[in-house]
Every structure is written in C-alpha cells, then in structure tokens.
C-alpha positions in Angstrom: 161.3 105.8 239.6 163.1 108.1 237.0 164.7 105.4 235.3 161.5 102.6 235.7 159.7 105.6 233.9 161.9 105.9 230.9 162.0 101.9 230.6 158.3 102.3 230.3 159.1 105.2 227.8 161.2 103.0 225.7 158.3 100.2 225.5 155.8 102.8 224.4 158.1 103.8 221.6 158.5 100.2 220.1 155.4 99.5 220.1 154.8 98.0 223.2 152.9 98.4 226.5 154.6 101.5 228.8 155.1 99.8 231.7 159.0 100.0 233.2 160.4 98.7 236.3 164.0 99.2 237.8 165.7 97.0 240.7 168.5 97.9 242.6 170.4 96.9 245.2 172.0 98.8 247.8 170.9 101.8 246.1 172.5 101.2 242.6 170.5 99.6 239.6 171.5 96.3 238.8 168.6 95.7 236.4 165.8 97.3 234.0 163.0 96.0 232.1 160.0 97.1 230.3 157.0 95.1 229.2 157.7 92.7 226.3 155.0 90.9 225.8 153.9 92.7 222.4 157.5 92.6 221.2 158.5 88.7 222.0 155.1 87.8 221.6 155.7 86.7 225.1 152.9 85.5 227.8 155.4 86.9 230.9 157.6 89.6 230.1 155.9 92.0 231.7 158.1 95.0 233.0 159.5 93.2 236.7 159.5 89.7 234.8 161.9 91.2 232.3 163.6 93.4 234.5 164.0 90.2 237.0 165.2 88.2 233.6 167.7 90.7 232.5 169.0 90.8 236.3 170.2 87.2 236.2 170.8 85.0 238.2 170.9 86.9 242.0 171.8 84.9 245.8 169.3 85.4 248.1 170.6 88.0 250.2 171.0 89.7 246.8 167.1 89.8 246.5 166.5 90.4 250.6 168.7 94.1 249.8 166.7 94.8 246.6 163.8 97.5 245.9 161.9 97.3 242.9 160.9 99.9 241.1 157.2 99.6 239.2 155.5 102.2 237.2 152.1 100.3 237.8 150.9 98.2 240.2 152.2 94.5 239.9 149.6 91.7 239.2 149.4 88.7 240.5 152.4 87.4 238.2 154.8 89.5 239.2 153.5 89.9 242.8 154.1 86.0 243.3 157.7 86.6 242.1 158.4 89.6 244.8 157.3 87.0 247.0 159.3 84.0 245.9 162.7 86.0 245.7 161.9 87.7 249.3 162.2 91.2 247.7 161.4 93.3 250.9 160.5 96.9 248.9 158.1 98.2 246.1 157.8 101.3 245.1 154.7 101.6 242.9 154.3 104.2 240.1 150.9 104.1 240.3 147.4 102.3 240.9 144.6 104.1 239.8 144.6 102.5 236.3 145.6 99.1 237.3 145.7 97.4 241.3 147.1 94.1 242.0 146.9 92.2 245.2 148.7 95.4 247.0 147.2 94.1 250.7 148.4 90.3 250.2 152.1 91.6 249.2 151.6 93.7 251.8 150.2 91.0 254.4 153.4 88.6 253.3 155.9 91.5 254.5 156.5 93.0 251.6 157.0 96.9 252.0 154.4 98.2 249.0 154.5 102.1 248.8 152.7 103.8 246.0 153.9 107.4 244.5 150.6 108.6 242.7 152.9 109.9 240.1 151.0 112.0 237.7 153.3 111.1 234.6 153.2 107.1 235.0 149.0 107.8 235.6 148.9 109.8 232.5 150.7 107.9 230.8 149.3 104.7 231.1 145.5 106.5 231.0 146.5 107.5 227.7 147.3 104.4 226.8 144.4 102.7 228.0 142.3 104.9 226.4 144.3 104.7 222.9 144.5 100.9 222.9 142.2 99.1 225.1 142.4 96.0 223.4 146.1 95.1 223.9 145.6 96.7 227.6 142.5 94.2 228.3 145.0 91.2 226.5 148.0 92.5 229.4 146.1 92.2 232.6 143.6 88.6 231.5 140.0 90.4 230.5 
C-alpha cells in the first residue's frame, strides 16, 4: 500500500487527483498508476485504469495471481475492470471519503479488504475539502 500511497503522492504533486494504485503479481509489482484524468484531460485514467494501462498487456492467469493495490475505494469503472480481468484481491486504502460497489465485487468473488489507513483518509479529506469541484467532476456529481 506503501507504494499505491506514493503513486497517489506523485498525482497530488502535479496537480492532479491523489489517488494511487499498485498491482503485483506473485508478490512483486509489475505496475503503478495514479489518477490522470486532470493531467491527460482523460475521462478514465483513474489510478487502477492507469495502473492496469501502464501494466500492458497481461495473460489471464497473469491477472487470476494479481492483487491490486487502491488508496480509495474503486468505482464502478474500475470495479468492472477487476471483474473483467478476474483479479481475485483488493486491498483498499480507504472508504470513508469515497465507497464503490464494495458488496457486488465482493458478491462476484472478488476478495475486497479495506485498511482504514489514516494517511490515504487524510489525505484525500484534505483534498476534498481543498478542491471539491474537481473531486465532484472524478466520481460523476
């Protein structure tokens, strides 16, 4: 979650929405995005889109061996793209300022775990609170 954290770090700092995700496989990192949308001017990149982009192209049992590492909930988006690649783990930064469809991930047999990490919560509350117009833009309101 370290490194998902500091992906989410590196968004913040160029001017960009801190959210960061990581995937690895068999324990080592094979990928690492950070929301992009701002940046690109993009309507997808957010953190596991990118981090799914920048991981290429992946065999299926490549995906069915992955976690992916999320410092906020994933939305619907990204959710849909756990479930379409069969990626059996996510661990969840946190989902107090943002929950996506958690129990339907979870319902499709997707293992969802969720940290409560105080630094990605305080970090994206600040955010939210700092810029709650480009947060409402992220997640559809």
């Amino acid at each position: 979650m370290r490194a998902a954290y500091e992906q989410a770090m590196l968004g913040l700092s160029v001017g960009g929405l801190p959210i960061g995700s990581v995937m690895a496989i068999d324990g080592e990192i094979v990928a690492k995005g950070h929301n992009q949308r701002i940046q690109r001017g993009s309507s997808i990149l957010h953190a596991e889109m990118d981090c799914l982009e920048k991981a290429g192209r992946l065999t299926s049992r490549d995906y069915q061996r992955a976690v992916l590492y999320s410092t906020l909930s994933p939305c619907d988006m990204c959710s849909g793209a756990i479930l379409l690649y069969k990626i059996p783990t996510v661990i969840v930064g946190e989902n107090r300022n943002f929950q996506g469809p958690e129990s339907y991930v979870r319902s499709r047999g997707v293992d969802v775990q969720i940290l409560d990490d105080p630094d990605c919560i305080a970090m994206m509350e600040d955010f939210i609170r700092r810029h709650p117009t480009l947060w409402n833009e992220d997640i559809g309101v």
